[in-house]
N, C-alpha and C positions, 0 to 999 in steps of 0.2 A: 506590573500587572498584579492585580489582587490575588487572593487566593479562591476567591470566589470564582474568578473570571476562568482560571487555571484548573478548575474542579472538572470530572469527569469521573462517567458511571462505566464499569464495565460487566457487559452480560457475556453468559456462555451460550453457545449456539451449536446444537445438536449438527454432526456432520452429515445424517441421514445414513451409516454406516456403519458396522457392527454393534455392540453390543451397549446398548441406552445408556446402561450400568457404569460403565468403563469411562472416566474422566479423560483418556487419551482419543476419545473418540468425537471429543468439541473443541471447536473454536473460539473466539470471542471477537467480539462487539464491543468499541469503547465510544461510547457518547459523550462527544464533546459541548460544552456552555459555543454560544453563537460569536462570542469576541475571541473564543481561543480558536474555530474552525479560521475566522478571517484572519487574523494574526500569524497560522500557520500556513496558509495560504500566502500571505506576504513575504513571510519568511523565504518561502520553497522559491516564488520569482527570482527573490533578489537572489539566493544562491546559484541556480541554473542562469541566470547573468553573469557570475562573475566564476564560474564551474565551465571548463572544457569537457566534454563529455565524448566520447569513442563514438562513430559511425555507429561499431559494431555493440553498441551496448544498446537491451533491446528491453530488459527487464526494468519494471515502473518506470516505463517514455511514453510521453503521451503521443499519439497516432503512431504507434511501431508495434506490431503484435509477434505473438513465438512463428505463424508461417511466413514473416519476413526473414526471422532469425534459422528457420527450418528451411528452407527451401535451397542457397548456397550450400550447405552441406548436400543437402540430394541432389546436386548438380554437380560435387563434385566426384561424388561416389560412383 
């Protein structure tokens, strides 16, 4: 893959919380080139293919949200 293709921007994005001023107060944005978004995208398939993953793992799964992961615990409580 080029370097070109490889290239991304990344911005900072205000959290809408405390103080403007304060660097700890953003996040960012990385804008990826359109061959690196699809190339990462293939990548992630083929791994979650060949990757056993836990029932219980709920964080970045696609269709599994935190009141699936929250709800067993308030049921056990």
């Amino acid at each position: 893959m080029s370097k070109e293709q490889r290239w991304s921007t990344t911005y900072p994005l205000y959290k809408n919380e405390g103080d403007i001023q304060n660097c700890n107060n953003y996040g960012s944005i990385k804008l990826l080139s359109h061959t690196m978004e699809v190339w990462e995208r293939v990548v992630e398939i083929r791994m979650r293919k060949g990757v056993s993953i836990s029932d219980n793992q709920f964080g970045f799964m696609p269709e599994r949200s935190t009141i699936e992961a929250i709800n067993p615990v308030r049921r056990s409580l």
